[in-house]
C-alpha positions in Angstrom: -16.1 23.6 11.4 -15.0 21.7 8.2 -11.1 20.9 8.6 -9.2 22.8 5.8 -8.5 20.1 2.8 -5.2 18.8 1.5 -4.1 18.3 -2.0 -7.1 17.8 -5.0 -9.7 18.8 -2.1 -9.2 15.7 0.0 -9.0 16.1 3.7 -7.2 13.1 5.3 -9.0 11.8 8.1 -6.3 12.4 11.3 -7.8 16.3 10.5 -11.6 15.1 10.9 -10.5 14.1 14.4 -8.2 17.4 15.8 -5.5 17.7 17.8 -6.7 17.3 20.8 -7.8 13.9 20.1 -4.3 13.3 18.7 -3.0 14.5 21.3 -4.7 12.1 23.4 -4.0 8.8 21.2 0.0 9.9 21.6 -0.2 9.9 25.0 -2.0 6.4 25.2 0.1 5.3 22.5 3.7 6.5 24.2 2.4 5.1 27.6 2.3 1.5 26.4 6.3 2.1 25.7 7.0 1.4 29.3 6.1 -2.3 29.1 6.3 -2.5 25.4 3.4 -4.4 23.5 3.2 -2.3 20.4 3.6 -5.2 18.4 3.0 -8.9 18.6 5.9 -9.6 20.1 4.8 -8.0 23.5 8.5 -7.7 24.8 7.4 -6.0 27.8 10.8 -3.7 28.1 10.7 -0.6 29.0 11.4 1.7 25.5 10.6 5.1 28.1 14.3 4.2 29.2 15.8 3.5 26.4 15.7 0.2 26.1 14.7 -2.5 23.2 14.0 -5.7 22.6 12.9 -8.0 19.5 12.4 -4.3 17.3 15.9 -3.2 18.6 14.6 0.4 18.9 14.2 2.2 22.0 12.4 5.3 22.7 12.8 7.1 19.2 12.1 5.3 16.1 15.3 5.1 13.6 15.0 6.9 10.5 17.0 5.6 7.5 15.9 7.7 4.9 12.7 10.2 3.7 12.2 10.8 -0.1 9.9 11.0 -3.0 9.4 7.4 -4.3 9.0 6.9 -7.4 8.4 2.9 -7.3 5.2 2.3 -5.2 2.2 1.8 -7.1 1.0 4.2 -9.6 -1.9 4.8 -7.3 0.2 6.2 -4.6 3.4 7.5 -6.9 1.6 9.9 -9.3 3.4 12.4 -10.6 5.6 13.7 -8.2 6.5 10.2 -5.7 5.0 9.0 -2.5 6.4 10.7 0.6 8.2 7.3 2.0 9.9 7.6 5.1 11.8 3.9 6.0 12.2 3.3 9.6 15.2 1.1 10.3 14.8 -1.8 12.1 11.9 -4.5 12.0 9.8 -7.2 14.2 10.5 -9.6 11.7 13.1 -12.1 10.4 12.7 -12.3 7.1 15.6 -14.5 6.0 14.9 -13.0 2.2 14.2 -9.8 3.1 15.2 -7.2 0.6 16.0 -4.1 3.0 18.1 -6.3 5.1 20.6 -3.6 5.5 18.2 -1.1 7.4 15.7 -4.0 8.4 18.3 -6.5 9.9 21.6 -5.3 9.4 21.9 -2.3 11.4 23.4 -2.7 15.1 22.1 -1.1 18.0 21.9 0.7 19.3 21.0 3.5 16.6 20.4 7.2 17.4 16.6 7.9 17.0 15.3 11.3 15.7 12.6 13.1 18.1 9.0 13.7 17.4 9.4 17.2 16.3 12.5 15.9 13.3 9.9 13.3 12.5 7.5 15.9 12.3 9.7 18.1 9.4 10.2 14.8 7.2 6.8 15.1 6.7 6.1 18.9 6.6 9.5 18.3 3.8 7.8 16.0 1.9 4.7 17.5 1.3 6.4 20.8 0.6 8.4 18.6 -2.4 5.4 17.7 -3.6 4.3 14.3 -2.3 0.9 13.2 -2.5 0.6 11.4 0.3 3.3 10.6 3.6 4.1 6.7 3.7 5.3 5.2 6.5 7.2 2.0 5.6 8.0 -0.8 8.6 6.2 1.4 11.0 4.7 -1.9 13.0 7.0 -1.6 15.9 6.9 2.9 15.7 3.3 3.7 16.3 3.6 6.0 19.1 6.6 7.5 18.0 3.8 8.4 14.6 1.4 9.3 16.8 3.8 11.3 18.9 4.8 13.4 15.6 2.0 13.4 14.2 0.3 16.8 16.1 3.4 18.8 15.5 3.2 18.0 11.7 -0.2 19.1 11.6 0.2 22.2 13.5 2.7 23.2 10.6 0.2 22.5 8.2 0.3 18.9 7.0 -2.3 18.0 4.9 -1.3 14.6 2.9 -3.1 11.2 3.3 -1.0 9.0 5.4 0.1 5.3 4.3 0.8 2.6 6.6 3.0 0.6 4.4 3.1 -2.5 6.9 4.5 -6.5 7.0 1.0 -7.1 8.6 2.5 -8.5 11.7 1.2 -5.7 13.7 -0.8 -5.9 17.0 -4.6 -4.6 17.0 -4.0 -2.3 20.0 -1.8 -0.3 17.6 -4.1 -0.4 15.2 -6.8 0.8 16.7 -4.9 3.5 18.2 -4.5 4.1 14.3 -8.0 4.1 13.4 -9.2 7.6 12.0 -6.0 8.9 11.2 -4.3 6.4 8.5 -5.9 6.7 5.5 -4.2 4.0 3.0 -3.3 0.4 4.7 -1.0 -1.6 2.6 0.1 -4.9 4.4 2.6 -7.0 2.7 0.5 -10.6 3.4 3.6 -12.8 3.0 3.1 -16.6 4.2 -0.5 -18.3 5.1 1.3 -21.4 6.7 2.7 -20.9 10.4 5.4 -23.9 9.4 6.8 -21.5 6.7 6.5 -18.2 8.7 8.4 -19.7 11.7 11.3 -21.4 9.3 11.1 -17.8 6.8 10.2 -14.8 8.9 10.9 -16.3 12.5 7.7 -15.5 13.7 5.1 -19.1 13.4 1.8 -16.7 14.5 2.4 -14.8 11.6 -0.5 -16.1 9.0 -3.2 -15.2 12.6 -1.5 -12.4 13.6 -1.8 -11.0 9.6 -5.2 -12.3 9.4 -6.3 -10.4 12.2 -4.9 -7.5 11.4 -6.2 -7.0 8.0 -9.8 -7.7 9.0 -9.2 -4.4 11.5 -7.6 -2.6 8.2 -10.4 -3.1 6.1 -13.0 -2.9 8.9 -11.4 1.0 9.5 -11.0 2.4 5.7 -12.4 -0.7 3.5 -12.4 -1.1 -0.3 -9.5 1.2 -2.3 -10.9 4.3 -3.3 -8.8 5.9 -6.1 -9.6 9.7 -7.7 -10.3 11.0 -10.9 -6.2 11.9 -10.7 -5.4 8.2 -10.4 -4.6 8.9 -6.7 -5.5 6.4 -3.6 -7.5 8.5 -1.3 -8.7 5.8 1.2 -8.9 2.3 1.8 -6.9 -1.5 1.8 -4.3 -2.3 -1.0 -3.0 -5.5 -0.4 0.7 -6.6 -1.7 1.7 -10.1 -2.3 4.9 -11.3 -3.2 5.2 -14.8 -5.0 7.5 -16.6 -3.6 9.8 -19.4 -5.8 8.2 -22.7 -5.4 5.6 -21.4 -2.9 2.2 -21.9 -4.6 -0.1 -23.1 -2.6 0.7 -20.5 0.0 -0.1 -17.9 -2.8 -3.4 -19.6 -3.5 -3.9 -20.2 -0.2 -3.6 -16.3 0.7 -5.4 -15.4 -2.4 -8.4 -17.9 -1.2 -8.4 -16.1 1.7 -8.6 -12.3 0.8 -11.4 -13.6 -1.8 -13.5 -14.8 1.3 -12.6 -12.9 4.0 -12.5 -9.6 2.4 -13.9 -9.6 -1.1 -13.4 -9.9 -4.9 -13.1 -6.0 -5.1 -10.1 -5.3 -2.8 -7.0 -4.5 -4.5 -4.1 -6.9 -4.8 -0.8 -6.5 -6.0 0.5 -9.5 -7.1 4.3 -9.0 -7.0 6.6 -10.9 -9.4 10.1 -9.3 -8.4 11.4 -12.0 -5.9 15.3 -12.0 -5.5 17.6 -13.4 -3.1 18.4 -11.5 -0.9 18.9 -11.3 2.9 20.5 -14.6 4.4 19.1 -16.7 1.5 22.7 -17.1 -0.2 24.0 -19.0 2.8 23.4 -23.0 2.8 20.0 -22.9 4.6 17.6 -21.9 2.5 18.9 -23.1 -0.7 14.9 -23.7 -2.0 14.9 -19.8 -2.0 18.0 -18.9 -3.4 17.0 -18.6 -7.2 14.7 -15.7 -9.1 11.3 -16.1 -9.5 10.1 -18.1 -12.5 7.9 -16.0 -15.0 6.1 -19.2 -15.6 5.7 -19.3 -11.4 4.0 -15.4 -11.7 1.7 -16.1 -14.5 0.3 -19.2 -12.3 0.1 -16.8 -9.7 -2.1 -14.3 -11.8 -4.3 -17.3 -13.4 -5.0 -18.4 -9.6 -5.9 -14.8 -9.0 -8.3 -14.3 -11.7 -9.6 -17.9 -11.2 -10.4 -16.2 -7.5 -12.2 -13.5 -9.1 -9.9 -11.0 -7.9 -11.1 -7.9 -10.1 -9.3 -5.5 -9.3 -5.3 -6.6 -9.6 -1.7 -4.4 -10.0 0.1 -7.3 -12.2 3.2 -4.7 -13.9 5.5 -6.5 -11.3 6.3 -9.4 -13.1 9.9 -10.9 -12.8 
């Protein structure tokens, strides 16, 4: 029996599987909790009770706000938003991150909302409109998705989901993921393990990123976008040129080229800002904007690359 579509006629692939077999990946994906290793990190505490580690959250991800965005990519905003839902709380360090309130700043422990309130942000969204439900810093909240995820479904959801992810994310959560996200969009932020253990306080960063996009693109591949303009399936890739960082954005750029392809979609982002901990006196080579001469490099590298298919309306 064909699964009833969503939106435009798509049917998003978690209803291809059923719920039984979500059902199933919850309760794999909610087990690993009691010696924690949904992420890299592989703290090993026991979220089941409560308890937290590196992601600060224990047994119920931390919701700081669900609403129609406006701002992602035309692809994914449309007409009427992208469903984002921003979990507080992150793996990373970013020292220039720019939700460092909600990613950094928040002290646990924070009250967590349960599967079935995760559940009705969801069923809210798409009843607002939403074309699509995107999860943003969800790397270290898998099974607390997955969990939800059933009880959305059984009240009718029917949007494409986003993972809308750093890329530090472990491939057992991934594949736990694979068949029911549709859209991957890793943030690939640093290619050189010096700089990701001095700016994002995590040196296996660039392998850890690596390895998680080949599983992305091995699961839903290339971007497909509809005759609406909408993302349906597939990688988009967002990169954030950083001030006086350009080798790391050829290096990166190199890399998706060879690794993944000239077709997959890249946004090259221009709208650095300090932010975070950058205004203090140790990372004074970050605290300035971004140079508009330092973004159009950036794009010349890209094209250079034979990148082909590039989002470049983010300049600073």
């Amino acid at each position: 029996m064909t699964p009833p579509a969503g939106p435009s006629g798509f049917t998003p692939s978690y209803l291809r599987l059923g719920l039984d077999e979500l059902r199933s990946r919850a309760t794999r994906a909610v087990a690993s909790l009691a010696s924690c290793r949904v992420c890299p990190r592989n703290c090993h505490v026991n979220r089941i009770e409560d308890r937290w580690s590196a992601c600060k959250t224990g047994r119920y991800a931390v919701v700081t706000s669900a609403f129609p965005h406006p701002g992602e990519e035309e692809c994914l905003r449309g007409w009427n938003g992208s469903g984002t839902i921003f979990f507080g709380h992150c793996n990373l360090r970013c020292v220039f991150c720019q939700n460092y309130d909600i990613s950094q700043g928040i002290r646990p422990p924070s009250e967590g909302v349960p599967p079935h309130v995760l559940a009705g942000f969801m069923i809210s969204l798409q009843g607002r409109g939403c074309h699509n439900i995107n999860f943003v810093t969800p790397e270290h909240v898998v099974p607390q998705l997955l969990e939800a995820l059933p009880l959305a479904v059984e009240q009718g959801l029917r949007l494409p989901l986003v993972y809308n992810t750093s890329a530090y994310d472990s491939l057992e959560s991934l594949a736990l993921l694979d068949g029911i996200v549709d859209i991957y969009m890793p943030d690939l932020k640093l290619f050189s393990p010096g700089l990701s253990k001095r700016y994002l306080k995590a040196e296996d960063y660039p392998e850890v990123a690596k390895a998680a996009l080949r599983e992305m693109h091995g699961q839903v591949g290339f971007l497909d976008i509809d005759a609406d303009g909408l993302a349906r399936r597939g990688v988009l890739i967002r990169h954030l040129v950083m001030p006086g960082l350009p080798e790391e954005t050829r290096s990166i750029l190199a890399w998706i080229v060879q690794e993944l392809g000239p077709e997959t979609f890249v946004n090259v982002m221009g709208q650095y800002r300090p932010g975070g901990k950058v205004g203090g006196q140790d990372w004074p080579e970050l605290n300035r904007p971004l140079e508009l001469s330092e973004y159009r490099a950036a794009l010349r590298v890209a094209e250079e690359m034979g990148l082909s298919r590039l989002d470049t309306r983010n300049a600073p």
